[in-house]
N, C-alpha and C positions, 0 to 999 in steps of 0.2 A: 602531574602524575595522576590526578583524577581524569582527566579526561583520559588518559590513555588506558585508565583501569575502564570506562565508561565505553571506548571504543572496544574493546575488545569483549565486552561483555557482549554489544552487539553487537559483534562480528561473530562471535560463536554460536550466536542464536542462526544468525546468517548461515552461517555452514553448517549447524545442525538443519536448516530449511532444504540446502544443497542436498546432504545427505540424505532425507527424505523422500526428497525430489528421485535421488537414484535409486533407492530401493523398493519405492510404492509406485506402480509402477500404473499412477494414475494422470490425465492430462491437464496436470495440478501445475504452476508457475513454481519454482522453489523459493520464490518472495512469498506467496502465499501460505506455503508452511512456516515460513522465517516469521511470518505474522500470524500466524496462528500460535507457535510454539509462544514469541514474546508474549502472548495476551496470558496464556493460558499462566506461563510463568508469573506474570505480574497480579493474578487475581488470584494464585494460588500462594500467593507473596515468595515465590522462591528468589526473584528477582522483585528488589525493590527498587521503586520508583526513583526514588532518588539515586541509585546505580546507573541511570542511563537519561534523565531529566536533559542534564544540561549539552550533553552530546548528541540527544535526538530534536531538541529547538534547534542545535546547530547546523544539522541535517538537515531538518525542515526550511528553516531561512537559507539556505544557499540551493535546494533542490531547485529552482527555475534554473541556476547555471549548468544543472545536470541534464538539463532536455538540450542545451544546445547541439552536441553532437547527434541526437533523431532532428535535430531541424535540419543540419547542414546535410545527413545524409538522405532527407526528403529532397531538397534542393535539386542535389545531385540525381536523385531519381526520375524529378520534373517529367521527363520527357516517356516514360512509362507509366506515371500517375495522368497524365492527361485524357487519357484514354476511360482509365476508371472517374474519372472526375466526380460527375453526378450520380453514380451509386453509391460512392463514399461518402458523398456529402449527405446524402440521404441516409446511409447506417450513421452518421454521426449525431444525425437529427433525433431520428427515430431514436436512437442508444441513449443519446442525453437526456430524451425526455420518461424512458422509462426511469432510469437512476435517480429522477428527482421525483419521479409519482415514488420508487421502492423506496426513497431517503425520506421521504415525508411522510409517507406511512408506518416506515419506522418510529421515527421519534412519534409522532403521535399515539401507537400504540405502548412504548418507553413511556411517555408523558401520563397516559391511561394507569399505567403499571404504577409508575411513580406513587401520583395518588390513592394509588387505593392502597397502597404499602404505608401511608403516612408521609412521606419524604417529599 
């Protein structure tokens, strides 16, 4: 019964993201709001951690079986993707290494903050 109180908690964040997604009518992903609303809720403690802990590990450890279906329908594309091949590969390049200069900057300036807060 807890996990299904646990799913549903974030299932409605889920579809409060949907909903968002349809009224704001910005070129926002509706996962994006769905992520935004849960943070906001979990720092604002309306939602507590423990309400969706053990159903979002669960999420997390089984998401690699959730790419399969973008894999098999890349497959199936093959033969359209050939063509972009090497601009692709070069936006993945370029795109992964900004994400790790923006992640690292992150936490370093986090780590900055941290200290000078005491923590």
């Amino acid at each position: 019964m807890k996990y299904l109180f646990q799913a549903a908690v974030i299932m409605a964040v889920t579809l409060a993201g949907e909903l968002m997604h349809i009224i704001i009518p910005l070129p926002i992903p509706a996962g994006i709001y769905g992520l935004i609303i849960m943070l906001a809720c979990l720092k604002l403690r309306v939602i507590r951690l423990e309400h969706v802990e053990e159903t979002g590990a669960f999420l997390l450890e089984i998401m690699p079986v959730l790419f399969i279906p973008a894999a098999v329908g890349l497959i199936t594309a093959w033969g359209e993707l050939q063509a972009m091949l090497v601009p692709l590969v070069v936006i993945a390049v370029v795109t992964t290494y900004i994400v790790v200069a923006a992640t690292g900057w992150t936490a370093q300036l986090a780590m900055k903050k941290g200290k000078r807060d005491g923590k």
